[in-house]
N, C-alpha and C positions, 0 to 999 in steps of 0.2 A: 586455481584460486576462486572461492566463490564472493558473493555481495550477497548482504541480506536488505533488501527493499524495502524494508517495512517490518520495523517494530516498537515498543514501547518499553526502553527501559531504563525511561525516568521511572515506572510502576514500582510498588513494592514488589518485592520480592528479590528485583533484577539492580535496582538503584541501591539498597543497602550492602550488595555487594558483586558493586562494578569491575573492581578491578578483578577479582577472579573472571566475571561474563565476560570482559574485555580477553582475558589470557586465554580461555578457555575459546574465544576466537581462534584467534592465531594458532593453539595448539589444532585446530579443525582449518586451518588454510580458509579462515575469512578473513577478511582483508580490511572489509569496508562495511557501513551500518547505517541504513536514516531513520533515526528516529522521529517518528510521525506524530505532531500532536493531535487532543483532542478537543480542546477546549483553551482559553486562555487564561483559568487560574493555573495550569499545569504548564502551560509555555513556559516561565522561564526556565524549570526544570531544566525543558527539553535544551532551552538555549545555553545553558550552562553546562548541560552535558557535551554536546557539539562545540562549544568553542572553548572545550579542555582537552577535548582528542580530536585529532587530525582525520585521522577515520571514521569520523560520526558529523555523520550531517542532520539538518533540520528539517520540518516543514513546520507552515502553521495554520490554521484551521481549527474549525469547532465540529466535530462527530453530529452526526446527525440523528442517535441515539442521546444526547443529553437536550434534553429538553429544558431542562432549567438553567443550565451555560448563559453568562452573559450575551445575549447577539450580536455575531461581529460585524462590522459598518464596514462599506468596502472600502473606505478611506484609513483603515484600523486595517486590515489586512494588507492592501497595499503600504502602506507606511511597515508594520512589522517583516513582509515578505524583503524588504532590503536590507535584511541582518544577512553579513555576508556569509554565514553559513546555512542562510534558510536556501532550500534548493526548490520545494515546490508548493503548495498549495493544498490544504487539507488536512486531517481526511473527510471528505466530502460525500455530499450522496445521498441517497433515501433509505430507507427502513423500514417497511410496512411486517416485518415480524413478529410484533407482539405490538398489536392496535391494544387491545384491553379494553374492549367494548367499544372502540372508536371507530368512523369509518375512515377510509380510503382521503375522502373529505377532507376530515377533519383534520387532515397531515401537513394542511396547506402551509406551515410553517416550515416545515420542513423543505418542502417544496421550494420557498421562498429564500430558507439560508442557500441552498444549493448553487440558486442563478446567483445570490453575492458573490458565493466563491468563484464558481465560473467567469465572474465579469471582474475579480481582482485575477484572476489564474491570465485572462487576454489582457489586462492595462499591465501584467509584470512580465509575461509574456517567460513564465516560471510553468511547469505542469503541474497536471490536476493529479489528486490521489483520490479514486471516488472507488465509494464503499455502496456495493446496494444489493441489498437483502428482502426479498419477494416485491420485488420492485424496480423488476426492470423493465417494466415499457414504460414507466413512467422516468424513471432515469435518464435511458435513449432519447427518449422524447422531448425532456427537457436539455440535454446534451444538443441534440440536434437545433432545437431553437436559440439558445445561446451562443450557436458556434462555439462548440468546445473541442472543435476540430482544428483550430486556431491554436491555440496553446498546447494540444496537445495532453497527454498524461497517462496513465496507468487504471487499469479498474483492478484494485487490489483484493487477493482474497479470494479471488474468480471462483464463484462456484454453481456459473449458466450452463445451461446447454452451448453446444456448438453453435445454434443460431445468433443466442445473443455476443457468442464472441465472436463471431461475422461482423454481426453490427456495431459492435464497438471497435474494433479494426480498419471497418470503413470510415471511424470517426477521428482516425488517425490516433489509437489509444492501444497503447500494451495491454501484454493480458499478466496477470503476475500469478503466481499459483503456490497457497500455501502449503504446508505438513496434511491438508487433508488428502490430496492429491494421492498419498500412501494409505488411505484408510480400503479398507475391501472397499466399502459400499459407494466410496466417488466414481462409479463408473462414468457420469459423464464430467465429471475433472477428469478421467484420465483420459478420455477423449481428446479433449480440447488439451489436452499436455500433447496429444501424439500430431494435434492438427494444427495448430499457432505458428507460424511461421516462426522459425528461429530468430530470427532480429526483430520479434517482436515480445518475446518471451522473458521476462521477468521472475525471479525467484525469492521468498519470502519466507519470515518465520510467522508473522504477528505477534510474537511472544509478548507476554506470558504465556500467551493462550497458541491450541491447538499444534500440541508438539505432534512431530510425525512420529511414524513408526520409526523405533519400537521403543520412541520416548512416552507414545501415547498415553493420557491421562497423566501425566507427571508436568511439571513446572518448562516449558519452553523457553529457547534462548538461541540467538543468533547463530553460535558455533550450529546448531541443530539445522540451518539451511543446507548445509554440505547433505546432510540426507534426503532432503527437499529435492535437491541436483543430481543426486547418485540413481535416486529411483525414477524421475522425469530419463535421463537419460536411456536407465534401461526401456524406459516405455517406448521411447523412439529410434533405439537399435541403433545408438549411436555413442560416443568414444565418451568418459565423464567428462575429461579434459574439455572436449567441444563443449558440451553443453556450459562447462564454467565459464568458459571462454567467453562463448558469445552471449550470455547473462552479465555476463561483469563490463561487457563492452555495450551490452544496449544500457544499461543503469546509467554509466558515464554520459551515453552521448545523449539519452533522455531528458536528465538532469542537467546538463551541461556542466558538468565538472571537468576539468582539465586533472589529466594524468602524469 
């Protein structure tokens, strides 16, 4: 039985027709689902999808690719993180991706939602979901001065080298590893799939986006993690079962869900 860690389907695509993603679950032996927000005109979405299935949990947080999102107050995150189905915090993190003539500088907003969410992630004492894209010493960096080793959480997406997922391990942070994982050219995702300590390891779709093989380039969806799992497995010469196993039991004990 696998968990998908991480996806979005309040999104179009996957929201106008749930109950098929949902079935199409189970007929792929997923079990369980969090969908992750992005912002808080799309929360309640998320909260309404979570507390209509038993199997879909929450987070809440503003992406740190929308720049124009309302900015959340830590006392707005902390107040919303106590919806009994919100499990953690985010998605969070930096993005230096696509500056658009901007510098490194000028991101300092960015910078700035990050440590809220980190400082509602330690007063809920819920994990972090942190997103970061050509931006990870600055990530680590600000991780490590917030104490986000504290609450703990997940860097979802993971697509560092081995060294940065050293260092986010030291920070007491899973590593989660999407559908790119199966693409030829992630050679160093496929690394860090063969190197991550097993109870620390997390498996994802992100869906909509970045289906694995040999979904690739077509529409993503949580039943689509079970390939996420089958291929990670093979990379580390090890039984599928195990690797469901111990993914479906770090998700629980990370988030604190009771089984």
């Amino acid at each position: 039985m696998f968990v998908d860690s991480h996806c979005h389907i309040n999104f179009k695509g996957l929201a106008d027709r749930l109950p098929a993603v949902l079935e199409n679950m189970r007929e792929h032996d997923v079990t369980h689902a969090l969908c992750v927000s992005v912002d808080f005109e799309t929360l309640p979405e998320v909260l309404a999808i979570a507390d209509a299935h038993d199997n879909v949990y929450a987070s809440v947080g503003v992406h740190p690719d929308h720049e124009d999102a309302r900015e959340p107050t830590l006392a707005e995150l902390v107040e919303l993180a106590a919806h009994p189905k919100v499990v953690a915090i985010g998605e969070t993190g930096l993005d230096y991706y696509r500056l658009e003539g901007r510098s490194i500088a000028d991101m300092e907003w960015q910078r700035e939602r990050f440590r809220t969410h980190i400082r509602a992630a330690t007063a809920t004492m819920k994990p972090l979901i942190v997103h970061t894209r050509s931006s990870s010493e600055d990530t680590l960096r600000i991780m490590a001065e917030e104490r986000a080793d504290v609450p703990g959480g997940v860097m979802h997406c993971f697509t560092e080298p081995w060294p940065v997922a050293e260092q986010a391990l030291a920070q007491n942070f899973h590593i989660s590893l999407s559908g790119i994982v199966t693409f030829k050219s992630a050679t160093d995702v496929q690394d860090v799939a063969r190197r991550v300590p097993l109870d620390r390891l997390l498996i994802e779709t992100d869906s909509p986006y970045l289906a694995p093989v040999p979904y690739r380039g077509k529409p993503n969806e949580p039943a689509y993690v079970s390939h996420v799992g089958r291929f990670i497995a093979s990379e580390r010469g090890i039984a599928v079962e195990a690797l469901a196993d111990a993914t479906t039991e770090n998700f629980f004990r990370l988030f604190k869900i009771a089984r």
